[in-house]
MIDOVEX-367074 format. One record per residue (C-alpha): x, y, z; residue in three letters; residue number from 1; chain. Coordinates in nm, 2 decimals. Example, Ala and Ser with C-alpha at 12.3 -4.5 7.8 and 13.67 -1.06 7.14 Angstrom:
BEGIN
[[1.23 -0.45 0.78] "ALA" 1 "A"];
[[1.37 -0.11 0.71] "SER" 2 "A"];
***
This chain:
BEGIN
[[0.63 -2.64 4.19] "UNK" 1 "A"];
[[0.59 -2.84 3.87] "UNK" 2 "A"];
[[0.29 -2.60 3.74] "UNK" 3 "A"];
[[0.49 -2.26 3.85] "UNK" 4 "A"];
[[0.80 -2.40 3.65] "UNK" 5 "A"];
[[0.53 -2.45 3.35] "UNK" 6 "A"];
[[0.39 -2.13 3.41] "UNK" 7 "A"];
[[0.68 -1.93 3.40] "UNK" 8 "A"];
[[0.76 -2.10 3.08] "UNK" 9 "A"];
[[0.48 -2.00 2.91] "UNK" 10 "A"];
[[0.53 -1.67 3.02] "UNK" 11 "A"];
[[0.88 -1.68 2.84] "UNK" 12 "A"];
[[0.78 -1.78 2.50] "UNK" 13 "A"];
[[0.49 -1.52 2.46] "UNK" 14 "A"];
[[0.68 -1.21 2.61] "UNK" 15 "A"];
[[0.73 -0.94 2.41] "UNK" 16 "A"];
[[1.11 -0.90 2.25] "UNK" 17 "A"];
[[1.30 -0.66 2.39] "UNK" 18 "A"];
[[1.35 -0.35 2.20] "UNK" 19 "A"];
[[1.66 -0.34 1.98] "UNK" 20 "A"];
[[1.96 -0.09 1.98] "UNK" 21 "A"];
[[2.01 0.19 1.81] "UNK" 22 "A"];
[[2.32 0.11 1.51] "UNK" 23 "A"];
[[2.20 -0.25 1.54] "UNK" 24 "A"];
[[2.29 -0.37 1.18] "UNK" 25 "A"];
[[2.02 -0.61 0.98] "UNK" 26 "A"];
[[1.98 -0.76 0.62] "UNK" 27 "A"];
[[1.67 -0.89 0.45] "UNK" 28 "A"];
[[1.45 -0.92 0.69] "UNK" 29 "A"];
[[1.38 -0.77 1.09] "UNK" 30 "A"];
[[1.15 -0.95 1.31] "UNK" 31 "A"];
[[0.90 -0.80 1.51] "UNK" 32 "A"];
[[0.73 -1.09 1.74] "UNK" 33 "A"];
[[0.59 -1.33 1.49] "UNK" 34 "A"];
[[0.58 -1.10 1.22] "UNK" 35 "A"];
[[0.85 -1.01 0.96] "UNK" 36 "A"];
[[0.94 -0.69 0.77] "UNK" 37 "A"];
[[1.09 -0.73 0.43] "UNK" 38 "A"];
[[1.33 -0.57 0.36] "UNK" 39 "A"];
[[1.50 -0.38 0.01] "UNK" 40 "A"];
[[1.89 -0.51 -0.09] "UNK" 41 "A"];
[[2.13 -0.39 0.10] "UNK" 42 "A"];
[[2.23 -0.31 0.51] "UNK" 43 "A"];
[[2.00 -0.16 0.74] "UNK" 44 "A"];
[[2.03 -0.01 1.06] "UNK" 45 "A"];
[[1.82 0.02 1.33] "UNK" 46 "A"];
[[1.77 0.42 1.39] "UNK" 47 "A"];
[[1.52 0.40 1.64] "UNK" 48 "A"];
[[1.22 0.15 1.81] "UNK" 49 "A"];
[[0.97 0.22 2.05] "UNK" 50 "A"];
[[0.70 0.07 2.24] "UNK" 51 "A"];
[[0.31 0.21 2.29] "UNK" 52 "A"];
[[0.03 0.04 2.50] "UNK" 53 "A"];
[[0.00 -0.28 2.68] "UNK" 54 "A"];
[[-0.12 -0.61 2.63] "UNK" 55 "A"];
[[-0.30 -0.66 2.28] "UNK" 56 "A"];
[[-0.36 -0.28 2.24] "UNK" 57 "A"];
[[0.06 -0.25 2.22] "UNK" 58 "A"];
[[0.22 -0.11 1.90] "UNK" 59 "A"];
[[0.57 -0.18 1.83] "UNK" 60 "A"];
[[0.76 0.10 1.56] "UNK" 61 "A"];
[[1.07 0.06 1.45] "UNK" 62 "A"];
[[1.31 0.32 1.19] "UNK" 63 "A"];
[[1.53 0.13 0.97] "UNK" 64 "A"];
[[1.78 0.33 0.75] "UNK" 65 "A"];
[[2.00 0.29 0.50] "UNK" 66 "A"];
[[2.29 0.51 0.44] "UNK" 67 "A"];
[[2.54 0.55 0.18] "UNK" 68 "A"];
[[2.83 0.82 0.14] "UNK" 69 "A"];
[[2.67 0.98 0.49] "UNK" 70 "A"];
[[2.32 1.04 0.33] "UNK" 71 "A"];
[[2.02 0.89 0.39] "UNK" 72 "A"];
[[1.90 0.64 0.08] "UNK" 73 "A"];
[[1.65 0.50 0.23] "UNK" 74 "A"];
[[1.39 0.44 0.55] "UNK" 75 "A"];
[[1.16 0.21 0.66] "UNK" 76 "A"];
[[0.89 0.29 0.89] "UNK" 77 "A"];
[[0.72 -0.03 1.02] "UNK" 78 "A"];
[[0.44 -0.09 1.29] "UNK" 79 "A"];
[[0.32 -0.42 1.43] "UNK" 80 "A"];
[[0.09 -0.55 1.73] "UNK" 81 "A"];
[[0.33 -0.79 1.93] "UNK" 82 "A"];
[[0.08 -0.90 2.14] "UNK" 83 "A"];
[[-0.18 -1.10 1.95] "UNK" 84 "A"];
[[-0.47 -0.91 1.90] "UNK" 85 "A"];
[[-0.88 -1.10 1.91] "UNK" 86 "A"];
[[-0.98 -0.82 1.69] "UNK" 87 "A"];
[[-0.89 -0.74 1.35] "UNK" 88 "A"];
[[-0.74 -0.39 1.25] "UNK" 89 "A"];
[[-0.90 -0.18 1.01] "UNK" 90 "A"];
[[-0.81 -0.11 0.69] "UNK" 91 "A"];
[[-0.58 0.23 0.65] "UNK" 92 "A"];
[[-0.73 0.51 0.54] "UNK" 93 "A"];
[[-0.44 0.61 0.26] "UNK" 94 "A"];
[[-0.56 0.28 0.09] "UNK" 95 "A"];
[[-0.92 0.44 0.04] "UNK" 96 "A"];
[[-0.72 0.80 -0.13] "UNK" 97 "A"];
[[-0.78 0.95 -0.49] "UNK" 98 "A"];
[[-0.56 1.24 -0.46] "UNK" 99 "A"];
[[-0.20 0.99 -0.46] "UNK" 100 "A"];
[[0.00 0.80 -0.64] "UNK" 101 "A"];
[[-0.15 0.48 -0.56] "UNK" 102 "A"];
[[-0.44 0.32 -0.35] "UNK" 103 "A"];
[[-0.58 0.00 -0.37] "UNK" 104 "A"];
[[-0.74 -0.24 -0.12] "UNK" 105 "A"];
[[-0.66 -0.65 -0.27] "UNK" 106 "A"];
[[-0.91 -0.79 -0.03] "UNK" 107 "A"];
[[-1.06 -0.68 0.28] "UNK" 108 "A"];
[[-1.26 -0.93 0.51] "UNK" 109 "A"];
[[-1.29 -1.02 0.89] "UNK" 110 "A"];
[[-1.00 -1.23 0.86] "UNK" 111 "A"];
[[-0.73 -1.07 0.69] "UNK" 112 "A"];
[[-0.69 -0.78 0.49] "UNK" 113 "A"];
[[-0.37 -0.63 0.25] "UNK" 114 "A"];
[[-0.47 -0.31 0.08] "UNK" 115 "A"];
[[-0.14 -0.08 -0.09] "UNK" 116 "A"];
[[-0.07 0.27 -0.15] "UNK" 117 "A"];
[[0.19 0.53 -0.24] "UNK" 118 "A"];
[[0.24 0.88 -0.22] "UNK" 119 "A"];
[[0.48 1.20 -0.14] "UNK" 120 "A"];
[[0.61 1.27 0.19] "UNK" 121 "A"];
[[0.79 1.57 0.28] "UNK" 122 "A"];
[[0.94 1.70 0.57] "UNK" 123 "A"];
[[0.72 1.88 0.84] "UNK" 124 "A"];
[[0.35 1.84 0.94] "UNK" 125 "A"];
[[0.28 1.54 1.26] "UNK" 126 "A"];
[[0.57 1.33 1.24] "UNK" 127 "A"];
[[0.56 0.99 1.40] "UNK" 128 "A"];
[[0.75 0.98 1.77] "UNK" 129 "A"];
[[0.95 0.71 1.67] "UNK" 130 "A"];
[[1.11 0.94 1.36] "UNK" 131 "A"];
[[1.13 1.21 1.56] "UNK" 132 "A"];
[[1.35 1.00 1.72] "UNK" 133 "A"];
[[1.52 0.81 1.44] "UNK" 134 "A"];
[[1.65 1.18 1.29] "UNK" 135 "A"];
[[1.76 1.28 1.57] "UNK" 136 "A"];
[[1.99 0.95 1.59] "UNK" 137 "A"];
[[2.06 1.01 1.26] "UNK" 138 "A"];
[[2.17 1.40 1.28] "UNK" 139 "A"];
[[2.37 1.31 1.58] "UNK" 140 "A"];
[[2.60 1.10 1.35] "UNK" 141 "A"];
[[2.61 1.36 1.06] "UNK" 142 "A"];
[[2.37 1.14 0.87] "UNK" 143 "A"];
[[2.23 1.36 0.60] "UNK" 144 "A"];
[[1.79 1.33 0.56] "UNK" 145 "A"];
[[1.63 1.45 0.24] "UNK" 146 "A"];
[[1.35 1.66 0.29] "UNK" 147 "A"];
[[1.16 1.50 0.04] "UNK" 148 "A"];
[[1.05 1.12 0.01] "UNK" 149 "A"];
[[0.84 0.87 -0.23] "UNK" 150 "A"];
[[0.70 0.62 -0.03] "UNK" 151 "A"];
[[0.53 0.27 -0.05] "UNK" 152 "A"];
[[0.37 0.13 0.14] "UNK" 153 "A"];
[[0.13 -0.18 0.28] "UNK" 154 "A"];
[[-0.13 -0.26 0.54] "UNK" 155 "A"];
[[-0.16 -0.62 0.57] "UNK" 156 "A"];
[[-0.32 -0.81 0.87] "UNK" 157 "A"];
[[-0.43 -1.16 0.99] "UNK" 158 "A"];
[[-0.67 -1.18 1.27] "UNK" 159 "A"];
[[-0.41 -1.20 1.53] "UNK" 160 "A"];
[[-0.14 -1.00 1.37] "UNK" 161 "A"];
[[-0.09 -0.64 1.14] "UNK" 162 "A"];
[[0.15 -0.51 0.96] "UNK" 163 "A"];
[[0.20 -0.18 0.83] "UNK" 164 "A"];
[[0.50 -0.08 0.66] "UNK" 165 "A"];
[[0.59 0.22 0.44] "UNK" 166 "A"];
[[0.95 0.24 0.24] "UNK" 167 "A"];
[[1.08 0.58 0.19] "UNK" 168 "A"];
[[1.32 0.67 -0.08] "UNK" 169 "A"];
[[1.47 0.99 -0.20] "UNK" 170 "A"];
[[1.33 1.11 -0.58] "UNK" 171 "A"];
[[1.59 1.08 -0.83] "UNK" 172 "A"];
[[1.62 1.45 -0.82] "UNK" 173 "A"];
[[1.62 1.64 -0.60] "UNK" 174 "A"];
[[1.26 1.85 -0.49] "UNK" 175 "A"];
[[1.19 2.13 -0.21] "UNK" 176 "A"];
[[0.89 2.26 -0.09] "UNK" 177 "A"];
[[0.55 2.16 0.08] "UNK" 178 "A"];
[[0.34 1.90 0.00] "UNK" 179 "A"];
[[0.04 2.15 -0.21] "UNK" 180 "A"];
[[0.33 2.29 -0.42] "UNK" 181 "A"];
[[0.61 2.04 -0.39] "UNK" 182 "A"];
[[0.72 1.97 -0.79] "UNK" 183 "A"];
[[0.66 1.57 -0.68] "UNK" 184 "A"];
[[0.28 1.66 -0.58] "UNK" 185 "A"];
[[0.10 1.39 -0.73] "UNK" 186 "A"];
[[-0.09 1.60 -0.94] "UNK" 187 "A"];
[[0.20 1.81 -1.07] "UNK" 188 "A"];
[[0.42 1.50 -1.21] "UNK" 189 "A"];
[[0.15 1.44 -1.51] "UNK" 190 "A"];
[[0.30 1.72 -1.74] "UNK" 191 "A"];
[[0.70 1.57 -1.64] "UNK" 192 "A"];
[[0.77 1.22 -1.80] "UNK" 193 "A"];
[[1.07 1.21 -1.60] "UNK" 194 "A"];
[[0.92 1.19 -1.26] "UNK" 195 "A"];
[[0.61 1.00 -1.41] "UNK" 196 "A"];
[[0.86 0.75 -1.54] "UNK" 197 "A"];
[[0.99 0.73 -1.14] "UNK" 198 "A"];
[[0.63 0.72 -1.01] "UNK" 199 "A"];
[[0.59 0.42 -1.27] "UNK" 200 "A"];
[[0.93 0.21 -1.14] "UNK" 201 "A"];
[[0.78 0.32 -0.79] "UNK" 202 "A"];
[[0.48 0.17 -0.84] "UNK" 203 "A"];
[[0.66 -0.14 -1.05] "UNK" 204 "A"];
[[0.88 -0.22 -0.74] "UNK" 205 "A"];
[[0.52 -0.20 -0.47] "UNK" 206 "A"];
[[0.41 -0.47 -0.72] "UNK" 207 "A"];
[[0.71 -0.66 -0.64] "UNK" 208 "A"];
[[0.69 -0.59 -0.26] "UNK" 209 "A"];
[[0.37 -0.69 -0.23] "UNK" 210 "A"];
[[0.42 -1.12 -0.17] "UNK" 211 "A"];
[[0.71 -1.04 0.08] "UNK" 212 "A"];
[[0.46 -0.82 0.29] "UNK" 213 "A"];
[[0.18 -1.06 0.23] "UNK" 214 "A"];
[[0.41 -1.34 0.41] "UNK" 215 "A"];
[[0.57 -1.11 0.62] "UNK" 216 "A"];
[[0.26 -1.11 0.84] "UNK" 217 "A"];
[[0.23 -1.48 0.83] "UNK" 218 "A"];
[[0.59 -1.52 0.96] "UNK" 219 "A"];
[[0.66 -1.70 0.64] "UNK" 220 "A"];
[[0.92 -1.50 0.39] "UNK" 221 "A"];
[[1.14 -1.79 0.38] "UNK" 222 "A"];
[[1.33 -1.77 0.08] "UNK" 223 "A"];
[[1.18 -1.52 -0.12] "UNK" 224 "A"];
[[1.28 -1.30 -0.33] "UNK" 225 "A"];
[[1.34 -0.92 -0.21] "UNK" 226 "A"];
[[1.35 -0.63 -0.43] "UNK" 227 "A"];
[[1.64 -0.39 -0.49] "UNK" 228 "A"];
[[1.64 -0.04 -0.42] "UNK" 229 "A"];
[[1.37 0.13 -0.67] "UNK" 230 "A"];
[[1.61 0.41 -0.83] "UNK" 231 "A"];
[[1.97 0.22 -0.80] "UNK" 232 "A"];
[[1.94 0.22 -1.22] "UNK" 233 "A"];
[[1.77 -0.11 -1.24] "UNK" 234 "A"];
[[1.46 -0.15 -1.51] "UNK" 235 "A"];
[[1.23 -0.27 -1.28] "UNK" 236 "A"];
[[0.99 -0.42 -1.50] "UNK" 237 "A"];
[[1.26 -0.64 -1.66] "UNK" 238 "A"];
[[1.35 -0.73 -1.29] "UNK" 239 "A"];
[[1.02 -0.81 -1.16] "UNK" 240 "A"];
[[0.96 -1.07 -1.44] "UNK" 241 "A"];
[[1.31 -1.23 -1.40] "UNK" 242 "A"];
[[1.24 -1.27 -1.05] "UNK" 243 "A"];
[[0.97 -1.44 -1.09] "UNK" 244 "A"];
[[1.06 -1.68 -1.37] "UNK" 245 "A"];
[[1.34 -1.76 -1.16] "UNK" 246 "A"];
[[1.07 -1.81 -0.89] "UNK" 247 "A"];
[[0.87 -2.03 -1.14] "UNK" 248 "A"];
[[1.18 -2.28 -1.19] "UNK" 249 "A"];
[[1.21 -2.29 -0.80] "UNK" 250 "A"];
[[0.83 -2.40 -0.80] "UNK" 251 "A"];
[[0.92 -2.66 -1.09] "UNK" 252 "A"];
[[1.25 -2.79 -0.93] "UNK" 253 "A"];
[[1.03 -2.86 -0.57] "UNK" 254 "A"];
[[0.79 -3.09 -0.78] "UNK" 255 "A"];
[[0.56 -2.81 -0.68] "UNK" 256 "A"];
[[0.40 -2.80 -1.03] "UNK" 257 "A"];
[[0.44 -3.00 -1.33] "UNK" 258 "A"];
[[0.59 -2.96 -1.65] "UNK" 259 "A"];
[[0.31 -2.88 -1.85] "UNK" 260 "A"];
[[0.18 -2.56 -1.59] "UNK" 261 "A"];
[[0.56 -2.49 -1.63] "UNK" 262 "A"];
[[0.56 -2.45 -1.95] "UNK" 263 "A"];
[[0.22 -2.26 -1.99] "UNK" 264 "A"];
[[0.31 -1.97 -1.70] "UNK" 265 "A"];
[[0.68 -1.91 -1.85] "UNK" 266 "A"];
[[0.55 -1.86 -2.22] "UNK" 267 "A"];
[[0.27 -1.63 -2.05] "UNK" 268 "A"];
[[0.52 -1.43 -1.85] "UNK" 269 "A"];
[[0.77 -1.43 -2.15] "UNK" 270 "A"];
[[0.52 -1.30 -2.35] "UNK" 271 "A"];
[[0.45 -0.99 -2.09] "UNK" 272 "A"];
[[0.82 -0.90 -2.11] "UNK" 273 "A"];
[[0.80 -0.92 -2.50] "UNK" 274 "A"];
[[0.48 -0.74 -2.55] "UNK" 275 "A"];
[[0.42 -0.56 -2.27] "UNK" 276 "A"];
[[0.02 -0.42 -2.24] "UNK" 277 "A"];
[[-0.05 -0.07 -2.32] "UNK" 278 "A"];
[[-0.14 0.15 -2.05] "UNK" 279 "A"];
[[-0.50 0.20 -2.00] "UNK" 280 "A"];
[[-0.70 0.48 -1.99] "UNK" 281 "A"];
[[-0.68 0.63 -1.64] "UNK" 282 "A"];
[[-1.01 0.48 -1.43] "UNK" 283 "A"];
[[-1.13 0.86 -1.36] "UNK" 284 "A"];
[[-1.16 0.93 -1.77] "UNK" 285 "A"];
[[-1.26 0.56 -1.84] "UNK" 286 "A"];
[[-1.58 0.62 -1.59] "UNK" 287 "A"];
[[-1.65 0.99 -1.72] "UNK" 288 "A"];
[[-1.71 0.83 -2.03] "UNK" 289 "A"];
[[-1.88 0.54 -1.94] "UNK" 290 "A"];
[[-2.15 0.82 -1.74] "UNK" 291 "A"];
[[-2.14 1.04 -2.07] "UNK" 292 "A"];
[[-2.25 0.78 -2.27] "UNK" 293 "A"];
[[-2.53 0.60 -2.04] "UNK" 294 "A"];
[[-2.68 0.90 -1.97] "UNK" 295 "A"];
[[-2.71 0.99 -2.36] "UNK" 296 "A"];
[[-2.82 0.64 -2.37] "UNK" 297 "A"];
[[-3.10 0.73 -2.14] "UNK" 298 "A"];
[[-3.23 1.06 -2.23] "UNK" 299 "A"];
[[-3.27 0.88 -2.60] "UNK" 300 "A"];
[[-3.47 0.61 -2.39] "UNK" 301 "A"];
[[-3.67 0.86 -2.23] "UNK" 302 "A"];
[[-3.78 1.10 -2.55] "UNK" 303 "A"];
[[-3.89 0.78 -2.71] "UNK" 304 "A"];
[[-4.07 0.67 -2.48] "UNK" 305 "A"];
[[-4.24 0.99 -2.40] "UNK" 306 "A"];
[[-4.33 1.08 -2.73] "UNK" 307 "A"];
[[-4.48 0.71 -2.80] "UNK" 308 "A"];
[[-4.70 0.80 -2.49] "UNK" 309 "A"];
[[-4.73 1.19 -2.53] "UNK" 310 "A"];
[[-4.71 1.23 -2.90] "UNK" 311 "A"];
[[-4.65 1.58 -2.82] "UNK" 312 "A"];
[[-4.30 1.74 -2.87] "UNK" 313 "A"];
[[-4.31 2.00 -2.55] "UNK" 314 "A"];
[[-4.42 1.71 -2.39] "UNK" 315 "A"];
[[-4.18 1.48 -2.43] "UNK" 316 "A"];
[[-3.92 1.76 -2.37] "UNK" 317 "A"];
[[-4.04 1.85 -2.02] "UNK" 318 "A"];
[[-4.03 1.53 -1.93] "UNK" 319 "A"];
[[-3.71 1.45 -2.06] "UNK" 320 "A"];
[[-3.57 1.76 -1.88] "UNK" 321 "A"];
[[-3.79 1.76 -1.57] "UNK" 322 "A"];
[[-3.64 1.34 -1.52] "UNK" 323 "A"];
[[-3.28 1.48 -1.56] "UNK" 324 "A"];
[[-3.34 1.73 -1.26] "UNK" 325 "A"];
[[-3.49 1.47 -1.02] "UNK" 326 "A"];
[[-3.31 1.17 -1.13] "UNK" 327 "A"];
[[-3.01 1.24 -1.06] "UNK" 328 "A"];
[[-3.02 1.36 -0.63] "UNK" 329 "A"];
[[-3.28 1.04 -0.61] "UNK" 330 "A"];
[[-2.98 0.78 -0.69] "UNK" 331 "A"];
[[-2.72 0.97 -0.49] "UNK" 332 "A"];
[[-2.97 1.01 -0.20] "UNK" 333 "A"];
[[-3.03 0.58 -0.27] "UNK" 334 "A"];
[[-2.67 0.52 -0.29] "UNK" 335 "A"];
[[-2.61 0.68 0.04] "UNK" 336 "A"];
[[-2.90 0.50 0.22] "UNK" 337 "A"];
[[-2.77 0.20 0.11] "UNK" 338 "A"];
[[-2.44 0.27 0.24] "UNK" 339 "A"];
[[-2.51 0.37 0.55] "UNK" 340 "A"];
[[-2.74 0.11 0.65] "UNK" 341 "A"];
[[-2.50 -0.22 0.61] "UNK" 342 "A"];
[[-2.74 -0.42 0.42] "UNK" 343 "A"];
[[-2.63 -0.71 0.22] "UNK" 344 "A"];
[[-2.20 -0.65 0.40] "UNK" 345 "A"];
[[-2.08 -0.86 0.69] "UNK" 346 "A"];
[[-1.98 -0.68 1.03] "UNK" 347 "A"];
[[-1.67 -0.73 1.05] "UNK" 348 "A"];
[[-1.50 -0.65 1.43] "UNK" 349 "A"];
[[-1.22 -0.36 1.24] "UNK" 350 "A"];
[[-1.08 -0.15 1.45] "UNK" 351 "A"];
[[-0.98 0.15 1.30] "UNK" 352 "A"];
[[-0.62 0.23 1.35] "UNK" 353 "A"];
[[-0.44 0.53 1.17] "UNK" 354 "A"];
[[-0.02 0.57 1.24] "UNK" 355 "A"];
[[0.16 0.93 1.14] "UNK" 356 "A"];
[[0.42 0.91 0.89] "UNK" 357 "A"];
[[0.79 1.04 0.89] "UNK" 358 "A"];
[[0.62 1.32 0.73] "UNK" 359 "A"];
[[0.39 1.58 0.56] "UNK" 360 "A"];
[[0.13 1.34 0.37] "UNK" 361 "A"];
[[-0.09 1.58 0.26] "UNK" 362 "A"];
***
């Protein structure tokens, strides 16, 4: 009887939550099992959850929305595993894209992983079932839903436990049309500082959302900070740095570091807020003309070398020519041997996992 009793115990604490309500209200932060889901200032409400697979294979998605004045201002679309999982997920696909706003991967190893990314979404194209089901909640109530979204989002994982969470908000004006021709396509918004001013606070407040994930699926936002909304008229930059001076003199207060490492990180992030960095030249230019100028580099090489030898002109200039032909297929032929045969990387037990979004990513 004694071992039953302890059985059914058990049993108890590591069952799955039960699914939450529709109109449920929630601030700061929603659990999902062990893992947390920051969320942006303000009340959220639950628009709709559901529940996919069994045992460690399950997926939990829950809608979160935001409304003001009958209108959608923001959604959160969040998955998690509730069921601890022995392998690791993968690392999403949108974090490996050149064609958004943002993609990044921060680390990436058989333990853990966070990697970052942001983009357009616009209505249509495979909507996630749980959406599908959120607007509907939401258009039952006379809940207005923009048709066009920028969205943030993370996928961060511990060997047990993942994360992914993407934040839509509406652009600060307002945009129609697929995603190809849609004026907020990512490669439209070059030629419009306004919008690539937006796309900058956008990308300002991922920076800031970033920890809260990171501890989010740890179980362990505590008392952290939490962004506001990205366009509610707040300079995010001058935000992101108060927040974290103000995180700073929490560390200080704790006895957590001492007055000289105080002293050294304020003046640094002072300084950032004073004299903030230039932007730097975007990575595709910056590695154009870092190619330009080593293969000028080696073509010099080469005709001086071949002439020492050759000490003919025609030579020298076949050579030169006849090394640009081959040389460059025989590195991207190496390259891609050496990528596909794993030597020198750790196998790491990913599984591969990709989730639909509320809308047209693409």
């Amino acid at each position: 009887m004694k071992r039953l009793v302890l059985t059914l115990l058990v049993l108890l604490a590591t069952a799955a939550p039960g699914l939450a309500a529709p109109g449920d209200s929630v601030e700061r932060v929603f659990p999902m099992g062990a893992v947390q889901v920051p969320l942006p200032a303000g009340g959220w409400v639950v628009a709709a959850e559901t529940r996919e697979g069994e045992g460690p294979s399950t997926i939990q998605s829950i809608v979160l929305a935001q409304i003001k004045d009958q209108r959608v201002a923001g959604v959160i679309l969040a998955r998690a595993n509730p069921v601890p999982s022995t392998a690791i997920f993968g690392t999403s696909a949108e974090c490996e894209r050149s064609d958004i706003y943002l993609a990044y991967t921060a680390y990436d190893t058989p333990q853990d992983g966070l990697c970052g990314f942001a983009n357009l979404v616009v209505a249509g194209g495979t909507e996630a079932p749980v959406w599908i089901a959120a607007r509907d909640w939401l258009r039952g109530r006379g809940v207005t839903i923009p048709e066009t979204w920028l969205m943030a989002g993370f996928r961060a994982r511990v060997r047990p436990r993942m994360l992914d969470v993407r934040y839509h908000f509406p652009p600060p004006s307002d945009a129609a049309g697929p995603w190809a021709t849609n004026p907020w396509n990512p490669a439209r918004i070059a030629d419009d500082p306004a919008r690539s001013a937006a796309i900058v606070q956008l990308g300002l407040w991922a920076a800031w959302m970033r920890d809260p994930v990171e501890r989010g699926v740890r179980g362990r936002i505590e008392d952290v900070e939490l962004p506001p909304m990205p366009f509610a008229g707040v300079e995010m930059a001058h935000a992101l740095i108060t927040a974290r001076l103000r995180a700073l003199d929490r560390l200080r207060d704790s006895g957590a570091i001492g007055p000289e490492e105080y002293a050294q990180q304020r003046l640094a992030l002072e300084r950032v807020e004073a004299e903030p960095d230039q932007s730097e030249m975007p990575l595709w230019l910056r590695t154009v003309w870092k190619t330009v100028t080593y293969r000028v580099a080696s073509i010099a090489d080469s005709l001086a070398v071949s002439y020492i030898l050759l000490g003919s002109v025609y030579q020298t200039l076949g050579f030169a020519v006849i090394g640009e032909l081959i040389r460059p297929p025989a590195v991207y032929i190496h390259e891609i041997a050496w990528a596909r045969s794993g030597i020198g990387r750790a196998a790491a037990p990913a599984r591969p996992r990709e989730f639909p979004d509320i809308g047209e990513t693409r």
